[in-house]
C-alpha positions, 0 to 999 in steps of 0.5 A: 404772661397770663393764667392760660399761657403760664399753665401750657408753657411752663413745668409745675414746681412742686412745693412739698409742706410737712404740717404739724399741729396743733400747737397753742401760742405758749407751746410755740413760743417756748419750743419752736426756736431751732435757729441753727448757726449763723449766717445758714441758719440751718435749724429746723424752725422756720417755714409757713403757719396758719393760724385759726381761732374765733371769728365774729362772723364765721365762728370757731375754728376758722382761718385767720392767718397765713405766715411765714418766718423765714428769717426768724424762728417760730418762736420770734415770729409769734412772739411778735404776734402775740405782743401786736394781736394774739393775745387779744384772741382766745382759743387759737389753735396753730399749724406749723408747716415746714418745706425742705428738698435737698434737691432744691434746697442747699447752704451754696445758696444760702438758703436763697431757693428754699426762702423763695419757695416759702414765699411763693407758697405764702402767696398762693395760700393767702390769695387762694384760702383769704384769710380773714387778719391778712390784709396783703395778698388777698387781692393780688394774683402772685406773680409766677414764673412757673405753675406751682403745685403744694403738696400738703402732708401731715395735719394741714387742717383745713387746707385741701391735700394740693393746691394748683396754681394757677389752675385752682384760682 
């Protein structure tokens, strides 16, 4: 199915991201590791980050990385980051976003829909806002079954306030 198509056919799914930040790497090491109980891990620290921090071609502040940690806490996740590439970087500042919908989201499924949205929406920014240290996704339009709609509230940094996808490709 192509863009045009996707977008008359189909209903959007709208994606709600409460960003937080900013946070230094120490910070989100040390306190963003709420796992919750296995096997649902129902603990409030997994979802998407960006990360931003000094380029050699587009100075400070900009994007580097887009992520998620859906079976790993933030804690884990850049702790992982740190020991492979941030600690070579200086002056990075991170976004945490978390996504929750009661409607959508729920321990029946083992969190399999609220991992899935976390997903498409790593996808949509990756290939939407090309951050400068992702190396997949960038050049892949992400497959859709749906036109999907994230919401940004909170500090969301640089990222607009909605990003449509298809639409805004």
């Amino acid at each position: 199915m192509d863009r045009k198509q996707l977008k008359i056919t189909k209903r959007a799914l709208n994606i709600k991201i409460q960003w937080l930040g900013p946070f230094n790497l120490k910070a989100v090491i040390e306190r963003m590791d709420d796992a919750g109980k296995r096997p649902c891990f129902e603990g409030r620290d997994y979802g998407l980050y960006q990360i931003y921090g000094n380029h050699i071609l587009c100075g400070t502040d900009t994007m580097l990385y887009i992520g998620e940690a859906t079976d790993q806490t933030f804690s884990a996740r850049f702790s992982q980051h740190q020991k492979e590439w941030l600690r070579r970087e200086k002056n990075t500042q991170i976004y945490l976003g978390r996504i929750y919908d009661p409607k959508r989201h729920h321990k029946k499924d083992k969190w399999d829909s609220w991992r899935e949205d976390v997903k498409i929406a790593e996808r949509i920014l990756i290939y939407k806002y090309s951050p400068h240290y992702n190396n997949i996704g960038i050049s892949d339009f992400p497959k859709l079954s749906n036109p999907v709609c994230l919401i940004h509230v909170g500090k969301r940094h640089k990222l607009n306030k909605e990003d449509n996808a298809p639409k805004d490709f």
